[in-house]
TORNUZA-78859 format. One record per residue: residue in three letters; residue number from 1; x negated, y negated, z negated of N, C-alpha, C in turn. Coordinates in Angstrom, 3 decimals. Atoms other than C-alpha are relative to their C-alpha. Layout:
N
@rest->Ala	nr->NUM	n.X->X	n.Y->Y	n.Z->Z	ca.X->X	ca.Y->Y	ca.Z->Z	c.X->X	c.Y->Y	c.Z->Z
...
This chain:
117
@rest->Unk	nr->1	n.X->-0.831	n.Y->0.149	n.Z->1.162	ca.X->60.886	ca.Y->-40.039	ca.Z->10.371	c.X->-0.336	c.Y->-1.334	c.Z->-0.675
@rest->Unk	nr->2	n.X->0.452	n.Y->1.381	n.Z->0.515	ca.X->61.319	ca.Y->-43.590	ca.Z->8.719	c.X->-0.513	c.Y->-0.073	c.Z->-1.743
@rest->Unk	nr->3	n.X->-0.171	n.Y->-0.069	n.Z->1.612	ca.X->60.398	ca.Y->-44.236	ca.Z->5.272	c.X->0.628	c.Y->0.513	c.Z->-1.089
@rest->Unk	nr->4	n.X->-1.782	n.Y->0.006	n.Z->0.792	ca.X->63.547	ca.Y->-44.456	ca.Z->3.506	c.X->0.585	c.Y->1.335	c.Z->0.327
@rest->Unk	nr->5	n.X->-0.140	n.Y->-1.794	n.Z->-0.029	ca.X->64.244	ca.Y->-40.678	ca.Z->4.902	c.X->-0.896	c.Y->0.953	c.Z->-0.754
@rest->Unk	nr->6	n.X->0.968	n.Y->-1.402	n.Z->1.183	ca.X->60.860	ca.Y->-39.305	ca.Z->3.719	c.X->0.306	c.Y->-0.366	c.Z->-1.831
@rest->Unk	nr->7	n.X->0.293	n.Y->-0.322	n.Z->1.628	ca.X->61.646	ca.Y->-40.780	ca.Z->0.121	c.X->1.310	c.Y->0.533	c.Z->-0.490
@rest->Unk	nr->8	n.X->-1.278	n.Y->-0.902	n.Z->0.605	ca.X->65.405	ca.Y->-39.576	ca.Z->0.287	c.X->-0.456	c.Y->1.326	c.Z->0.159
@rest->Unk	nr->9	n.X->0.363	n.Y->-0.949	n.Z->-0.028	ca.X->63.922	ca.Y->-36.432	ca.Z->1.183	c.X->-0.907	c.Y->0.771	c.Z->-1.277
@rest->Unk	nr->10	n.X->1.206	n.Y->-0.703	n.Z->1.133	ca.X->61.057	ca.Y->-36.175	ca.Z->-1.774	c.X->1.285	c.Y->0.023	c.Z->-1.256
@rest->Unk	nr->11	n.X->-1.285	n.Y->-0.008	n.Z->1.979	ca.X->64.292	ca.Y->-37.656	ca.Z->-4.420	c.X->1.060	c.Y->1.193	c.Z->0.054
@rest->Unk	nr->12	n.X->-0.555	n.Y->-1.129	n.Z->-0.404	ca.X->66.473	ca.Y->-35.040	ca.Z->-3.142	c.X->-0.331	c.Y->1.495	c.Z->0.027
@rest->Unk	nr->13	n.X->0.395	n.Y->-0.901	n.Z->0.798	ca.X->64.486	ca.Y->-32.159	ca.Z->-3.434	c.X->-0.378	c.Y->0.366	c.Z->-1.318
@rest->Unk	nr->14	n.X->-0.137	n.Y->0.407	n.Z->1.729	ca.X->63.996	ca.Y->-33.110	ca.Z->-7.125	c.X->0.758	c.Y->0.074	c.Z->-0.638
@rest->Unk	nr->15	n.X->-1.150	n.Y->0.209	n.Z->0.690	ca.X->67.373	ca.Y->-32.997	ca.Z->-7.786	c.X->0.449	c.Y->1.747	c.Z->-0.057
@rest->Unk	nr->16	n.X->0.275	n.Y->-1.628	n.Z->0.724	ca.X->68.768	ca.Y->-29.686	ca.Z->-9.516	c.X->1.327	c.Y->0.249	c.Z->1.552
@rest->Unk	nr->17	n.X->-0.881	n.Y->-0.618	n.Z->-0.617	ca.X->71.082	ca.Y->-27.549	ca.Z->-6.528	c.X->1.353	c.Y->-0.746	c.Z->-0.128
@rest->Unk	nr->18	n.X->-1.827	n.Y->0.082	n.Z->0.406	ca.X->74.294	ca.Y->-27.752	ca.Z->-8.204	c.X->-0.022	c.Y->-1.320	c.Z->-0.861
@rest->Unk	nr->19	n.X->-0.507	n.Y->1.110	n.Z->0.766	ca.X->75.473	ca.Y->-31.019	ca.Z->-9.992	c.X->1.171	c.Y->-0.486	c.Z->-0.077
@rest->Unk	nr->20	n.X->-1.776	n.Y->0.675	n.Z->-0.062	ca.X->78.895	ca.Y->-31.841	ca.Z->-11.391	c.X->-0.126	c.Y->-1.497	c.Z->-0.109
@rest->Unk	nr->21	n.X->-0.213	n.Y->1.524	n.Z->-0.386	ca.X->80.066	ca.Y->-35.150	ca.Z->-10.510	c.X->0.974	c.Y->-0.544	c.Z->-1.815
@rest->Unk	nr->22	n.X->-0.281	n.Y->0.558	n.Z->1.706	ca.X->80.549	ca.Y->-37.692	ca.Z->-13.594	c.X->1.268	c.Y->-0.913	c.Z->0.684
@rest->Unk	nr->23	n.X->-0.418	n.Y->0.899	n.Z->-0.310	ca.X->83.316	ca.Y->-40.390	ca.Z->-13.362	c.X->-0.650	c.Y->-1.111	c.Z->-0.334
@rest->Unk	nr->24	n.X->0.428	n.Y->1.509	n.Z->0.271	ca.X->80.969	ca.Y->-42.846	ca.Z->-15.179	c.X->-1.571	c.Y->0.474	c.Z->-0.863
@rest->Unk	nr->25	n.X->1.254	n.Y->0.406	n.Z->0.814	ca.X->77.356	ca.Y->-43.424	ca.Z->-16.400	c.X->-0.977	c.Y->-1.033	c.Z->-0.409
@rest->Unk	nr->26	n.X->0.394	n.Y->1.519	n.Z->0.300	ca.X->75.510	ca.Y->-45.864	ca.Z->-17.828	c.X->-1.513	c.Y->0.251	c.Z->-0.716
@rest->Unk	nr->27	n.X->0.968	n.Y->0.321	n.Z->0.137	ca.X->71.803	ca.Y->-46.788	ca.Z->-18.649	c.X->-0.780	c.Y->-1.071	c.Z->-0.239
@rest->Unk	nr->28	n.X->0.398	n.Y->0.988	n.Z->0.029	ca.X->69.577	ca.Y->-49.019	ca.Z->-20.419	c.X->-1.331	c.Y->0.368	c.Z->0.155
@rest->Unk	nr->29	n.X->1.140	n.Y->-0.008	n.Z->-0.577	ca.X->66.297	ca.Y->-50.131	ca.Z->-19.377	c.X->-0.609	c.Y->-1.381	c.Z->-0.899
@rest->Unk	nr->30	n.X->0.473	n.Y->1.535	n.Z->0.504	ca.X->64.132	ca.Y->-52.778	ca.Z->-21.637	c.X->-0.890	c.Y->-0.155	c.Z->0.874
@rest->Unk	nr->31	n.X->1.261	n.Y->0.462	n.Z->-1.181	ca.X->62.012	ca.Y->-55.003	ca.Z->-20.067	c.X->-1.272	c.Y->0.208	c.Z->-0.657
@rest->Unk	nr->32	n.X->1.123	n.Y->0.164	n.Z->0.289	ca.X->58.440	ca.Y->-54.863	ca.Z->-20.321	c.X->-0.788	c.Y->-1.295	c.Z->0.569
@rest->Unk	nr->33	n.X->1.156	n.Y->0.905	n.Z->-0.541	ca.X->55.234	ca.Y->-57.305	ca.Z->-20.164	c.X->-1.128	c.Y->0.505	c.Z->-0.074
@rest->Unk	nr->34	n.X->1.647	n.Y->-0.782	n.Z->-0.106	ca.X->51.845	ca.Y->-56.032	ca.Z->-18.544	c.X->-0.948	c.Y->-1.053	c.Z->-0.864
@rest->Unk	nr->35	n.X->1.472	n.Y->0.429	n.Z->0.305	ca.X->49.267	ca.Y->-57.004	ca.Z->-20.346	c.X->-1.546	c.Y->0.581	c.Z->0.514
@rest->Unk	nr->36	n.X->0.869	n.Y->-0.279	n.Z->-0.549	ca.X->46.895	ca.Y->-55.053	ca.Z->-18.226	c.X->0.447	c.Y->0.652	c.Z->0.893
@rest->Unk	nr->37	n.X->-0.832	n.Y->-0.286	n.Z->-0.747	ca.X->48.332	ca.Y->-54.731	ca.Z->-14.964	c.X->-0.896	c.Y->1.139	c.Z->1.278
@rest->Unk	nr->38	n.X->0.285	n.Y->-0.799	n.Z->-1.707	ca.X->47.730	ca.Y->-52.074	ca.Z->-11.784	c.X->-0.335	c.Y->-0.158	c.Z->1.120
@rest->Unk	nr->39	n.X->0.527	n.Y->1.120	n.Z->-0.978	ca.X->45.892	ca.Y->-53.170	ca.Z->-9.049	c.X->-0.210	c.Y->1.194	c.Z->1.643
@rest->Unk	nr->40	n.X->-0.037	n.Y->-0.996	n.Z->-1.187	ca.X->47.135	ca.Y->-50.925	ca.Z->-5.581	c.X->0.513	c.Y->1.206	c.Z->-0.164
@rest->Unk	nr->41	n.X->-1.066	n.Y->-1.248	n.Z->0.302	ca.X->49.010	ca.Y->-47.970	ca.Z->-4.744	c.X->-0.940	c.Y->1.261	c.Z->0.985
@rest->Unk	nr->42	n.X->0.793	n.Y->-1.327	n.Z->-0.756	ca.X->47.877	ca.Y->-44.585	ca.Z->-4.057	c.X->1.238	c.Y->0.696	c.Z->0.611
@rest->Unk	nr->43	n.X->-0.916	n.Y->-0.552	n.Z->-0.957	ca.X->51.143	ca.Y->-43.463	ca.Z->-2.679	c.X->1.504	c.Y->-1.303	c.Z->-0.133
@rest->Unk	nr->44	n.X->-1.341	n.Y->0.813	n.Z->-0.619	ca.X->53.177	ca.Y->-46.460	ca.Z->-1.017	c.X->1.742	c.Y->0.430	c.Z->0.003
@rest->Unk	nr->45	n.X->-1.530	n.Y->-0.678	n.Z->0.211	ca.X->56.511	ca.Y->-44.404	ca.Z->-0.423	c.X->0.494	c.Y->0.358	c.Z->-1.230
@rest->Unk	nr->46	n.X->-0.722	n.Y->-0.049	n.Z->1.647	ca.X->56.833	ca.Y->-43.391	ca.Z->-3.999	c.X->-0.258	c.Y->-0.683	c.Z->-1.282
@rest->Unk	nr->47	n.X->0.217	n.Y->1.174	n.Z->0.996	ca.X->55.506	ca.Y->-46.617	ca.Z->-5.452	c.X->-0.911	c.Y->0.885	c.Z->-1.284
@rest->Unk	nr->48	n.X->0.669	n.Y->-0.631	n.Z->0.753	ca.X->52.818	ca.Y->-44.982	ca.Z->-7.480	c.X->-1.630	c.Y->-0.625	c.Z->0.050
@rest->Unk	nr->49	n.X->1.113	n.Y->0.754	n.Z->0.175	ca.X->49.649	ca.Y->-46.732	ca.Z->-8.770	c.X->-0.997	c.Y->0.527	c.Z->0.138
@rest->Unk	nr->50	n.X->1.132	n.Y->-1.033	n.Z->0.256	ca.X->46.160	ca.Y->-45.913	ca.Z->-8.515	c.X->-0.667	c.Y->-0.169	c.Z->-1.250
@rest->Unk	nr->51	n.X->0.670	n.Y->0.133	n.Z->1.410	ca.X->45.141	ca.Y->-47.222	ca.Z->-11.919	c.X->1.477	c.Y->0.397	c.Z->-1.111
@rest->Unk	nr->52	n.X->-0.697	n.Y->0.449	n.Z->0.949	ca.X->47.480	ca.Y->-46.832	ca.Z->-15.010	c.X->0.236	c.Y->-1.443	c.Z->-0.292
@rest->Unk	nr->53	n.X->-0.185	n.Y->1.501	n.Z->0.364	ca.X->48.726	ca.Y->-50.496	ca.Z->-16.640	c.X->0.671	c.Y->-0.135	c.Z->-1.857
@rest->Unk	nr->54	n.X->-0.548	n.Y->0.302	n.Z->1.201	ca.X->49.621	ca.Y->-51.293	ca.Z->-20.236	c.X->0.891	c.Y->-1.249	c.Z->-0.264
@rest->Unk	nr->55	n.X->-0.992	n.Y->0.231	n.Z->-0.212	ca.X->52.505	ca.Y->-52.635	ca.Z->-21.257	c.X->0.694	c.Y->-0.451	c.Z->-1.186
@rest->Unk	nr->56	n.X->-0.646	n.Y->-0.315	n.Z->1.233	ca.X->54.883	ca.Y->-53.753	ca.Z->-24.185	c.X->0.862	c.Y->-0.197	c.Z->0.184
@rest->Unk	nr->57	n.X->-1.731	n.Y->-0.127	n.Z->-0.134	ca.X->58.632	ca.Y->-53.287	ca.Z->-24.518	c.X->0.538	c.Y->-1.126	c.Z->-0.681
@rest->Unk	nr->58	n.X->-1.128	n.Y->1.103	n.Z->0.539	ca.X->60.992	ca.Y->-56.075	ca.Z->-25.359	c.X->0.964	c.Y->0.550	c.Z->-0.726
@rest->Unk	nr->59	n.X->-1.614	n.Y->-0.520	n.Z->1.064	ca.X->63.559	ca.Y->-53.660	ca.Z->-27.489	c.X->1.380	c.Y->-0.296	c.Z->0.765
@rest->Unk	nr->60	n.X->-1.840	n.Y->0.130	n.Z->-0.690	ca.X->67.070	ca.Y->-54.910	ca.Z->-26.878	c.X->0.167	c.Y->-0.858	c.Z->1.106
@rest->Unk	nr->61	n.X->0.043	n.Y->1.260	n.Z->-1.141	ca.X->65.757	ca.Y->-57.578	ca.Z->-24.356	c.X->0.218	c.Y->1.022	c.Z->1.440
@rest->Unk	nr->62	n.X->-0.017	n.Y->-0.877	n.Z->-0.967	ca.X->67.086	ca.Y->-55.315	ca.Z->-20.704	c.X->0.888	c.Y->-0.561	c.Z->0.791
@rest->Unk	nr->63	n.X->-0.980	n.Y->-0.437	n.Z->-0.840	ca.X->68.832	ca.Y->-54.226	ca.Z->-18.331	c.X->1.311	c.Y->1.217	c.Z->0.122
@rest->Unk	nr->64	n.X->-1.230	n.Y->-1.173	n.Z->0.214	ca.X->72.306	ca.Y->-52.118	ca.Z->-18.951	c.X->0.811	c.Y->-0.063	c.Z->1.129
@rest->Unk	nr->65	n.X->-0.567	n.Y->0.075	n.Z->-1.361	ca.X->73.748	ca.Y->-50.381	ca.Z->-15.684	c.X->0.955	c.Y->0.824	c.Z->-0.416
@rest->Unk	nr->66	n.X->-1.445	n.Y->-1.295	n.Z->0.189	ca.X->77.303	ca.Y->-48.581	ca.Z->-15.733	c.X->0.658	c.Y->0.432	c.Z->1.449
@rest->Unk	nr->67	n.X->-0.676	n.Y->-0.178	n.Z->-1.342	ca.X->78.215	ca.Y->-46.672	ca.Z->-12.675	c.X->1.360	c.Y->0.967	c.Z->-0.383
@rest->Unk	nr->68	n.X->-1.206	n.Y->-0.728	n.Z->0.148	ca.X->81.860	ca.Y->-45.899	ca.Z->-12.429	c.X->0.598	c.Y->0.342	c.Z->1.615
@rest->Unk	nr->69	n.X->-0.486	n.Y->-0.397	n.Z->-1.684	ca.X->83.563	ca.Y->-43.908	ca.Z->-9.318	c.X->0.843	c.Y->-1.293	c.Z->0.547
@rest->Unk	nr->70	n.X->-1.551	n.Y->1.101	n.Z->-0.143	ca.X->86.286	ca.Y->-46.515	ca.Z->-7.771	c.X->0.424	c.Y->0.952	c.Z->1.789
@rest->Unk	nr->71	n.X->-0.665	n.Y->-0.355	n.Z->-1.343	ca.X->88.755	ca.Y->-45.751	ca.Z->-4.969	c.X->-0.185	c.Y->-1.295	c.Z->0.950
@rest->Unk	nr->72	n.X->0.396	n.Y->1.589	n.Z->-0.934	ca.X->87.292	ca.Y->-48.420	ca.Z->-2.173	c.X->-0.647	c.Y->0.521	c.Z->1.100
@rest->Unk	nr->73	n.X->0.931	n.Y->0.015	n.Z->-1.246	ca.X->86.063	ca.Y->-48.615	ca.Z->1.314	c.X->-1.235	c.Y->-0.220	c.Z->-0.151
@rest->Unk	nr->74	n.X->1.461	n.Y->0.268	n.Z->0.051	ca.X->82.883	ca.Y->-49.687	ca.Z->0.083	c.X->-0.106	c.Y->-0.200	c.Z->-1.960
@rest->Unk	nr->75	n.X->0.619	n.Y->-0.091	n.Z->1.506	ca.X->80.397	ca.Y->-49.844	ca.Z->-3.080	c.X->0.505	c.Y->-1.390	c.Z->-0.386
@rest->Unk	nr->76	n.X->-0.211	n.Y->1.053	n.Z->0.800	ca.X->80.918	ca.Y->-52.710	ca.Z->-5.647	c.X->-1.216	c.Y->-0.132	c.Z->-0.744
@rest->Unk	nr->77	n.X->1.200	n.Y->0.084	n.Z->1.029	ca.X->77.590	ca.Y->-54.529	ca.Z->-7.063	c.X->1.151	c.Y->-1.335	c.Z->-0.700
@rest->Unk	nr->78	n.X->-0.521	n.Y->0.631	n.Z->1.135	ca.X->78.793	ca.Y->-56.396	ca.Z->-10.451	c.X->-1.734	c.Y->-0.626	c.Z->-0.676
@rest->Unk	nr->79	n.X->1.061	n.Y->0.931	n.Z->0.577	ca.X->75.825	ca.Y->-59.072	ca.Z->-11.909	c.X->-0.112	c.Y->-0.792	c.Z->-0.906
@rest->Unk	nr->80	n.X->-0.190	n.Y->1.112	n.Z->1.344	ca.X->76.035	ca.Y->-60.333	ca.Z->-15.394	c.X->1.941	c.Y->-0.645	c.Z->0.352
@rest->Unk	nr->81	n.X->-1.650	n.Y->0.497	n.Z->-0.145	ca.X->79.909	ca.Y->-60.266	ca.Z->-14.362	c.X->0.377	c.Y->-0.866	c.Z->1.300
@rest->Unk	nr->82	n.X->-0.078	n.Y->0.754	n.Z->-2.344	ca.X->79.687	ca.Y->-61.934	ca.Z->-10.780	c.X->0.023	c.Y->1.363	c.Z->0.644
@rest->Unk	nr->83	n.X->-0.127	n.Y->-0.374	n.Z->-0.795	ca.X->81.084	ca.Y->-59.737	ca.Z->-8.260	c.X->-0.689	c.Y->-0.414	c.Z->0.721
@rest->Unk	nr->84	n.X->1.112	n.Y->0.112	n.Z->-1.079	ca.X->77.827	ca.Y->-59.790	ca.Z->-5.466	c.X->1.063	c.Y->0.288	c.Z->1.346
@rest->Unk	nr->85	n.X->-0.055	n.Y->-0.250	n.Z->-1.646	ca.X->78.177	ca.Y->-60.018	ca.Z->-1.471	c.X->-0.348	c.Y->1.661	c.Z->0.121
@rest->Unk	nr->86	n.X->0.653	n.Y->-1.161	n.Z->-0.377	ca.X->77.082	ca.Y->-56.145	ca.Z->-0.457	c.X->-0.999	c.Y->-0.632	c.Z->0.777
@rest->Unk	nr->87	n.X->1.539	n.Y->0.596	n.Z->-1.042	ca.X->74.685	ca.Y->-58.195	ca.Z->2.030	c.X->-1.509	c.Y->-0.871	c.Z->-1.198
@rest->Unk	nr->88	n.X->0.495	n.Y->0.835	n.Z->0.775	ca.X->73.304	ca.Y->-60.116	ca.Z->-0.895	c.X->-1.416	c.Y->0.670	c.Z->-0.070
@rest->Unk	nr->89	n.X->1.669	n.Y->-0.328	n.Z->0.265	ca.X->69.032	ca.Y->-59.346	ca.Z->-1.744	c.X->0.515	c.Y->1.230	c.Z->-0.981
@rest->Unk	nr->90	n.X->-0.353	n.Y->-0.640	n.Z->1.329	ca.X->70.450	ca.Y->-57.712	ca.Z->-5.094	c.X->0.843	c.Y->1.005	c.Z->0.316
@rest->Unk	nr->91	n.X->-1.113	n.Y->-0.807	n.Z->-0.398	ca.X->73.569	ca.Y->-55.780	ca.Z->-3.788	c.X->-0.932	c.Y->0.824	c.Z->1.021
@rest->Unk	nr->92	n.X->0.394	n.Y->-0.878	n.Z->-0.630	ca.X->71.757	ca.Y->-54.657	ca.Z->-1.186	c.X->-1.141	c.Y->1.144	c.Z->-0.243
@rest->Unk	nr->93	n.X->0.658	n.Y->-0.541	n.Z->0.582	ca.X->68.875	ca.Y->-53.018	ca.Z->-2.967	c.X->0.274	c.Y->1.064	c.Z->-0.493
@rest->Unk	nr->94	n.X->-0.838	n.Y->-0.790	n.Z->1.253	ca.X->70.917	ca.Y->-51.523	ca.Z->-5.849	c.X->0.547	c.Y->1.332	c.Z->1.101
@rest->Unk	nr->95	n.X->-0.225	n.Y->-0.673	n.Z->-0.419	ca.X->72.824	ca.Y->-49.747	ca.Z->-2.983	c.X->-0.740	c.Y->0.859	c.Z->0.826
@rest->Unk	nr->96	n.X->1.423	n.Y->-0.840	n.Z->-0.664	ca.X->69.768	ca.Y->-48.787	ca.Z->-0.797	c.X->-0.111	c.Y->1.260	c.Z->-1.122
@rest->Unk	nr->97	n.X->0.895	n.Y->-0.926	n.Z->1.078	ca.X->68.525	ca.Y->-47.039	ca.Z->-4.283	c.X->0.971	c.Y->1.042	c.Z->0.023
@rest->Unk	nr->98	n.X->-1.116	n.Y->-0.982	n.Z->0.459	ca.X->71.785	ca.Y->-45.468	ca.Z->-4.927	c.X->0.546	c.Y->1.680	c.Z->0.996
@rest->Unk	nr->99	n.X->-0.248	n.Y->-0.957	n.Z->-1.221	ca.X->72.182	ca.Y->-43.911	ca.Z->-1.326	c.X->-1.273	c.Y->0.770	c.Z->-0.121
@rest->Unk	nr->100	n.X->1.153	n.Y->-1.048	n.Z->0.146	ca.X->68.714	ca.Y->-42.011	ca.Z->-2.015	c.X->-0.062	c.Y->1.559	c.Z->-0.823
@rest->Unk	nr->101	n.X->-0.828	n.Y->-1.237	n.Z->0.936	ca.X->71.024	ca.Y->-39.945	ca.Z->-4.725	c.X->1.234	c.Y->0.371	c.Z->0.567
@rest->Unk	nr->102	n.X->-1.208	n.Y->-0.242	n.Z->-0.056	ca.X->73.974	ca.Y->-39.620	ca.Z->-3.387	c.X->0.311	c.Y->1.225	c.Z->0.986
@rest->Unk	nr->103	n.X->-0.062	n.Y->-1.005	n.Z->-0.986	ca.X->75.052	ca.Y->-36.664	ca.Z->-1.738	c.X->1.627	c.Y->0.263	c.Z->0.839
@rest->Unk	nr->104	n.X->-0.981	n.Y->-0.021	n.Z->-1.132	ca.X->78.397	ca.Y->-37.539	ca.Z->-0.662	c.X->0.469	c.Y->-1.230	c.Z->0.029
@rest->Unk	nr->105	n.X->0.281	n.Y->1.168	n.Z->-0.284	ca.X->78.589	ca.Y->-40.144	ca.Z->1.509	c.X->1.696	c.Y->-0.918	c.Z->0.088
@rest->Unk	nr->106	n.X->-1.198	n.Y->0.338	n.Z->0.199	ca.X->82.384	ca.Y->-40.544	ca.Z->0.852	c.X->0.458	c.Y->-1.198	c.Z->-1.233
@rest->Unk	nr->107	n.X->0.065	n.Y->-0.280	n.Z->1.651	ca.X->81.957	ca.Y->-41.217	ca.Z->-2.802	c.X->-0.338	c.Y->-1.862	c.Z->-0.209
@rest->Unk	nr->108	n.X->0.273	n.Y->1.368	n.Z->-0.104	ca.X->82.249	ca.Y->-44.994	ca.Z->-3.580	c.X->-0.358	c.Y->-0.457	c.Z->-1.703
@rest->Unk	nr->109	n.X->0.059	n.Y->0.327	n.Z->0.669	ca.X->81.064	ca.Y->-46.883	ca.Z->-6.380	c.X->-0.286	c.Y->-1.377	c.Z->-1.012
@rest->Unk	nr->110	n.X->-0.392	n.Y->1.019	n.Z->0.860	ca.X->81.463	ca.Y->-49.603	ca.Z->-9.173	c.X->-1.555	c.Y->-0.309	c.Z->-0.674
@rest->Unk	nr->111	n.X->1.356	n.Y->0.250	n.Z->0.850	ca.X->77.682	ca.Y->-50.796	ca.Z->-10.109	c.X->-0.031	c.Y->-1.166	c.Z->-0.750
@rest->Unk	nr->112	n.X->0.014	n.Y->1.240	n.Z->0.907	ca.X->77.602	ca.Y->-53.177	ca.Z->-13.134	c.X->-1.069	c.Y->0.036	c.Z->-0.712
@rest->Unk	nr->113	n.X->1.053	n.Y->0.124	n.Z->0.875	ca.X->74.496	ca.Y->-54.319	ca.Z->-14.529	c.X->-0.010	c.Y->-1.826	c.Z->-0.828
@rest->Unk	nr->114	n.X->0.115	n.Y->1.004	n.Z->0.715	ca.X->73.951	ca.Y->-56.652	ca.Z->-17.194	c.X->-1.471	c.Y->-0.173	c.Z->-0.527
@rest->Unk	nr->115	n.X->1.303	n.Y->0.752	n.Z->0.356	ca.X->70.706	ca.Y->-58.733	ca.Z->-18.096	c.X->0.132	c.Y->-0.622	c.Z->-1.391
@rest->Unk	nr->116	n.X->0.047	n.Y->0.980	n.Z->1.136	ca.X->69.802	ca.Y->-60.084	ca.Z->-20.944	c.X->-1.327	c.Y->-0.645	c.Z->-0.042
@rest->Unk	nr->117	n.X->0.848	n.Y->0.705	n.Z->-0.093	ca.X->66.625	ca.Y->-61.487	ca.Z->-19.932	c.X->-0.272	c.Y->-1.200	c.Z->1.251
């Protein structure tokens, strides 16, 4: 089994049975700066540290993501308003992450994130 299966496998059992499908959600994320950073991982596949790290939040300084369904042959990454390649470093990521939730593989979507840092 490759990686990327065992961690769709650990995010997937995490997730509740039943889930109604949204047409749109959205999330912000501020940035942080370590000031006393983590040094090695005690579990590689689920990115998990072996020390704690401290940290302080930037407030309104982030990242705001809005996923909306769309009718399309394929996903859509959106970047501070630039339509991305799907092959791109960034596009491709975003969608990697996304396919780790998704449970139907029909189901296309509109990812727009905006930066402000």
């Amino acid at each position: 089994m490759s990686d990327s299966n065992s961690v769709r496998q650990i995010v997937q059992a995490q997730l509740p049975a039943s889930r109604q499908p949204r047409t749109q959600a959205q999330a912000f994320a501020p940035s942080n700066i370590a000031l006393c950073k983590y040094w090695g991982k005690r579990d590689k596949a689920l990115n998990l540290p072996v020390n704690p790290s401290l940290s302080i939040s930037l407030g309104e300084l982030g990242s705001q993501t809005r996923l909306s369904h769309i009718e399309a042959e394929h996903d859509q990454v959106s970047l501070n308003g630039k339509t991305l390649p799907l092959d791109s470093a960034f596009a491709s990521k975003v969608v990697n992450f996304i396919d780790l939730f998704r449970d139907d593989s029909d189901s296309r979507l509109l990812i727009e994130t905006h930066n402000s840092i």
